[in-house]
C-alpha positions in Angstrom: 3.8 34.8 -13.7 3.1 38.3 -14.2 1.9 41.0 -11.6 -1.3 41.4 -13.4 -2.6 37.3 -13.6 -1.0 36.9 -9.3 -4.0 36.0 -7.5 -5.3 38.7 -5.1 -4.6 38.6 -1.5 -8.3 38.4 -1.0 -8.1 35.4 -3.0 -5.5 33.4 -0.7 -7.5 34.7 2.3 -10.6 32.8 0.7 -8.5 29.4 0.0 -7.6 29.7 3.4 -11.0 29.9 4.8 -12.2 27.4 2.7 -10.0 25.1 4.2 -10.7 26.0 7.5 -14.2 25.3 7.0 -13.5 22.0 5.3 -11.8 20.8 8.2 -14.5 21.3 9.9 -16.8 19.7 8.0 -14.7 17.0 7.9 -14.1 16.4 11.6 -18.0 16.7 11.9 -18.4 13.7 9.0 -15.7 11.6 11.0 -17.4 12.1 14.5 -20.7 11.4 13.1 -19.6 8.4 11.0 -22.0 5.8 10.2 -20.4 2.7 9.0 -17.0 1.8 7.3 -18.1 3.4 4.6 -20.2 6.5 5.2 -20.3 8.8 2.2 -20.4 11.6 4.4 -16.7 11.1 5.2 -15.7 10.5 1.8 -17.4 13.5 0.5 -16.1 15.0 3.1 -12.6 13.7 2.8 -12.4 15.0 -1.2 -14.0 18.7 -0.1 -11.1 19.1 2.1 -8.5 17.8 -0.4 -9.9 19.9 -3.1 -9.8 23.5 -0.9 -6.2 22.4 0.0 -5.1 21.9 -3.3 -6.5 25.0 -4.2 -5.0 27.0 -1.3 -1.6 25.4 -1.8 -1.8 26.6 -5.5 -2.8 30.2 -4.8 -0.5 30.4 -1.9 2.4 29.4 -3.9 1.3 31.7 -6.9 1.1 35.1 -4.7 4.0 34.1 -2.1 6.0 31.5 -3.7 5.3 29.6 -0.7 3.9 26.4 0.1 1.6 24.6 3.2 3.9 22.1 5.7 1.4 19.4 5.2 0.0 17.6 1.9 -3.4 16.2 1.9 -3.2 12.6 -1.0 -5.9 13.3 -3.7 -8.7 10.9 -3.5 -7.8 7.9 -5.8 -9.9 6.3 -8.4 -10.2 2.7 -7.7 -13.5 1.0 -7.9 -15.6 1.2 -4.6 -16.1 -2.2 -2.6 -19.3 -3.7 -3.8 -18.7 -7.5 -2.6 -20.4 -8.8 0.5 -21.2 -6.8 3.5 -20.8 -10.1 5.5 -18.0 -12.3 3.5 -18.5 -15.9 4.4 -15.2 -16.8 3.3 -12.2 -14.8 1.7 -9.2 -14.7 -0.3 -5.5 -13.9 1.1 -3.7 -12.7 -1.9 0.7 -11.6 -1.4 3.4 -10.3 -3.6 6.6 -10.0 -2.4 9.6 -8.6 -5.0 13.0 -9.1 -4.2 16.3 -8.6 -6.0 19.1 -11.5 -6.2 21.7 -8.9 -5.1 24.4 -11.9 -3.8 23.9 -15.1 -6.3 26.6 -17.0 -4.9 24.8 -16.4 -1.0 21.6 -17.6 -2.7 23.4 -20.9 -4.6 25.5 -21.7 -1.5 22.0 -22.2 1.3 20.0 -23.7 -1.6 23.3 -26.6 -2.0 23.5 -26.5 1.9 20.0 -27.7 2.1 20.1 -29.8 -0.9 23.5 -31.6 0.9 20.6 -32.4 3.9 17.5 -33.5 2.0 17.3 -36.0 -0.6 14.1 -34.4 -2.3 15.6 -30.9 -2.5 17.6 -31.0 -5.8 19.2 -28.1 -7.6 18.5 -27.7 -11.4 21.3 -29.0 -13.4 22.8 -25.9 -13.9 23.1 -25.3 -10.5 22.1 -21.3 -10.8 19.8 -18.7 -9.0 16.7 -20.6 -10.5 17.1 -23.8 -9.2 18.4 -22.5 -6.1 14.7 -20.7 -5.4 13.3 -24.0 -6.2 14.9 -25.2 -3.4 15.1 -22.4 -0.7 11.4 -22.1 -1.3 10.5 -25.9 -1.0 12.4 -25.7 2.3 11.2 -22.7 3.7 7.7 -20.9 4.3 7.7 -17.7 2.5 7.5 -15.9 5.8 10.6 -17.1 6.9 12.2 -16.2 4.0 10.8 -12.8 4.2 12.2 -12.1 7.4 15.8 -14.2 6.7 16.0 -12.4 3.2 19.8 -11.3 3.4 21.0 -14.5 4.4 19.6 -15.8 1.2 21.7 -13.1 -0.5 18.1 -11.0 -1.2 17.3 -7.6 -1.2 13.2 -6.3 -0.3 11.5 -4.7 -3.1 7.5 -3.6 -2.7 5.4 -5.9 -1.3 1.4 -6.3 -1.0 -1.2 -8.5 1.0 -5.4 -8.4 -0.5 -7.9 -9.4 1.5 -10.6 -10.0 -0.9 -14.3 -10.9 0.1 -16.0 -14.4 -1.2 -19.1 -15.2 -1.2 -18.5 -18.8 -0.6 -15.3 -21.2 -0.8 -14.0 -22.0 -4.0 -14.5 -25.8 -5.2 -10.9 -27.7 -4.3 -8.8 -27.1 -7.2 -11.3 -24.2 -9.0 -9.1 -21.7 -9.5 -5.5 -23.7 -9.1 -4.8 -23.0 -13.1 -5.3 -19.2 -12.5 -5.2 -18.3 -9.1 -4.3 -14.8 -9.4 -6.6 -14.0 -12.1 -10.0 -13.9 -10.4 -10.0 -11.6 -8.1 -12.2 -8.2 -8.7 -10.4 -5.3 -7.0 -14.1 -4.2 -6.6 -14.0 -7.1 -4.1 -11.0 -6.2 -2.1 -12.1 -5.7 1.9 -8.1 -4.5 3.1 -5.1 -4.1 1.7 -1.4 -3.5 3.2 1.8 -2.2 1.6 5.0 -2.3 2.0 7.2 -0.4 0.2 10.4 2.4 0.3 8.6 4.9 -1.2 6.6 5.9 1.7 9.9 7.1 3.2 10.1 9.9 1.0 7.1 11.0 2.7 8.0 14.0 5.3 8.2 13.0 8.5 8.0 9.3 7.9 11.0 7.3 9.5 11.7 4.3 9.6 11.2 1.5 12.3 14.2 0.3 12.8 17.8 0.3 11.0 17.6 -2.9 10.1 14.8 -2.3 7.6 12.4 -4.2 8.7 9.8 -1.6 8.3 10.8 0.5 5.3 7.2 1.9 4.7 3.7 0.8 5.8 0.5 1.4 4.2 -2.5 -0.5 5.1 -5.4 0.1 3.1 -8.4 -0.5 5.0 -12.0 -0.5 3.8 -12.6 -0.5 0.7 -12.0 2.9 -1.0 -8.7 3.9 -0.6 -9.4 8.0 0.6 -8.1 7.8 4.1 -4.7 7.6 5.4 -3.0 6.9 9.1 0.0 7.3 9.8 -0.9 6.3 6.8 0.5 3.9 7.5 -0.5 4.6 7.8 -4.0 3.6 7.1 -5.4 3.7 3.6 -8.8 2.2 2.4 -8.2 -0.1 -0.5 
């Protein structure tokens, strides 16, 4: 960038200000909250994102320098609009994993087969039918926190809590169960997943991975964050 098109000094000193003034705002929105979901905040939230933004730019432009803290843009997924008072609700969890060590995975799956009648490996004896039977045996939470003795490796991972107005009829939605669920219904929402460790200043729990990243998205608008997780409405 030329001389001539570098934002004035006068400019950065504005960008600055403006920030300062939207934290302000801000902190007033928060301490006044009414509600989960007060506009105010949100509106408040997305002023403050916008002047940092905007500051970052202008500081990097003039200075080639940059702020020590990074404010998330507000995201675009549809606000909440399912019950304020959810009779009933919907538990909805993905968990990826990789089949890093197949022969770990085949060897429990025939160990439990060798002690259960019912649990029987496909004929071909492979990574397939040895799910079928590691996950016939065991409760998904178990296997989630046993992964590497199953020869697995954690990939993302993600838990909806989504609002109902009423329970579904037994059997309703059993041929599509992940089909009918409007993210416009979704009350909280937590993820797991490694890429929150790239974040600065985000460590891990422990070395054993059991907490590789942590965002839970409460509420239902996905604009605020703690540590973030930290904490992040949905």
């Amino acid at each position: 960038m030329s001389d001539a098109a570098l934002p004035t000094v006068a400019e950065v000193r504005a960008a600055a200000e403006a920030v300062k003034t939207a934290l302000d705002r801000h902190l007033a929105a928060v301490e006044g909250r009414i509600g989960d979901e007060d506009p105010a905040v949100y509106a408040a939230f997305n002023e403050l994102a916008a002047a940092a933004e905007e500051y970052d730019e202008l500081l990097y432009d003039r200075y080639d320098e940059v702020t020590p803290f990074e404010i998330p843009a507000p995201e675009t997924g549809a606000p909440f609009t399912g019950p304020a008072e959810p009779a009933a609700f919907s538990v909805l969890i993905r968990r990826d994993y990789a089949v890093v060590e197949p022969a770990r995975l085949i060897a429990q799956a025939e160990r439990v087969a060798a002690h259960d009648q019912d649990a029987e490996l496909l004929d071909d004896g492979g990574t397939a039918g040895a799910l079928g039977v590691l996950f016939g045996e065991y409760e998904p939470d178990e296997i989630a926190s046993r992964y590497k003795e199953f020869g697995l490796e954690e990939g993302d991972s993600t838990l909806w809590v989504a609002a109902l107005e009423e329970v579904a009829e037994p059997g309703d939605w059993l041929d599509s169960p992940f089909q009918q669920t409007d993210p416009q219904d979704v009350l909280h929402r937590f993820d797991v997943s490694s890429v929150f460790d790239e974040e600065p200043g985000f460590e891990d729990e422990d070395e054993d991975g059991d907490e590789e990243g942590f965002e839970a998205a409460a509420g239902a608008d996905g604009q605020e964050s703690a540590p973030e997780s930290g904490l992040t409405p949905a």
